[in-house]
C-alpha positions in Angstrom: 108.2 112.7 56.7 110.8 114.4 58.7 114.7 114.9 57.5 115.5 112.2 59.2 113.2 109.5 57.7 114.2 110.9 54.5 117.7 110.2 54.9 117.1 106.3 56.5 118.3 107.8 60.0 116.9 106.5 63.4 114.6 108.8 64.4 115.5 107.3 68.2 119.0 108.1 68.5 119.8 110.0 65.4 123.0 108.4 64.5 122.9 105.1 62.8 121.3 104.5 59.3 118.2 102.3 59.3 117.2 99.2 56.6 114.6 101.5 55.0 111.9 99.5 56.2 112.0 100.9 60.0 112.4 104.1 61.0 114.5 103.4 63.9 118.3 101.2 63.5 118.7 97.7 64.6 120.3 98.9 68.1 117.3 101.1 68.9 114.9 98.7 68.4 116.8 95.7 70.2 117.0 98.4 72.9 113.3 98.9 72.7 112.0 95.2 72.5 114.1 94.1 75.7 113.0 97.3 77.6 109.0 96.6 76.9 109.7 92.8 77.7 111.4 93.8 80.9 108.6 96.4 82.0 105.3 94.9 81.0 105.1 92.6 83.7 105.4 95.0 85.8 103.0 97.4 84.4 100.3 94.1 84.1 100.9 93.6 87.8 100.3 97.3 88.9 96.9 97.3 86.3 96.1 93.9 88.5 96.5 95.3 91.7 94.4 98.8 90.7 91.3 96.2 89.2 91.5 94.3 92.5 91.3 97.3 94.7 88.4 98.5 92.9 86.4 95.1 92.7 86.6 94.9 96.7 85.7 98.7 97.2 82.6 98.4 95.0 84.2 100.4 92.1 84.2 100.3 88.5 87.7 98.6 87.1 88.0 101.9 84.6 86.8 104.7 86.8 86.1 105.7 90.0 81.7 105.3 89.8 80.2 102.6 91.6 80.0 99.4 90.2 77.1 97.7 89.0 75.8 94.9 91.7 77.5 92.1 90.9 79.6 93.6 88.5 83.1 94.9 88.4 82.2 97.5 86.5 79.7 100.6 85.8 76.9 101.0 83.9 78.8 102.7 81.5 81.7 100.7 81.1 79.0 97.7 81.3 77.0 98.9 78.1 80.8 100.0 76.0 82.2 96.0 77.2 79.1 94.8 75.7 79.2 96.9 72.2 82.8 96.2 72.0 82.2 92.6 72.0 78.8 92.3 69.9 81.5 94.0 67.5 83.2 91.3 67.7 80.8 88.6 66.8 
């Protein structure tokens, strides 16, 4: 735990106390939340425009390999989508 914490300061701005329960103040966070809901559309629509480039090239959606035929993805990145979901089940 740093100083900070230990004292129930935000560990963002380093000037108000917190509830105990966070580690950052009520300001900080409020600040935080609106800033991620502002930007994460626009983040989603650069991540949608990247995956579509790459499907019409022939690439993989992750990296740069070729994709498999028929596939937007490599045989790599195939294989890990596939462990990833029989993990799921």
């Amino acid at each position: 735990m740093s100083a900070l914490e230990d004292y129930h300061i935000c560990t963002k701005c380093g000037k108000r106390y917190t509830d105990g329960i966070h580690k950052t103040c009520d300001i900080c966070r409020e600040k935080m939340r609106v800033y991620h809901e502002n930007h994460r559309e626009n983040i989603m629509e650069g991540v949608r425009k990247f995956r579509a480039e790459h499907r019409e090239k022939g690439l993989c959606i992750y990296c740069n390999s070729p994709a498999e035929h028929g596939k937007s993805m490599c045989k790599i990145h195939v294989e890990r989508e596939r462990m990833r979901y029989l993990k799921t089940k």
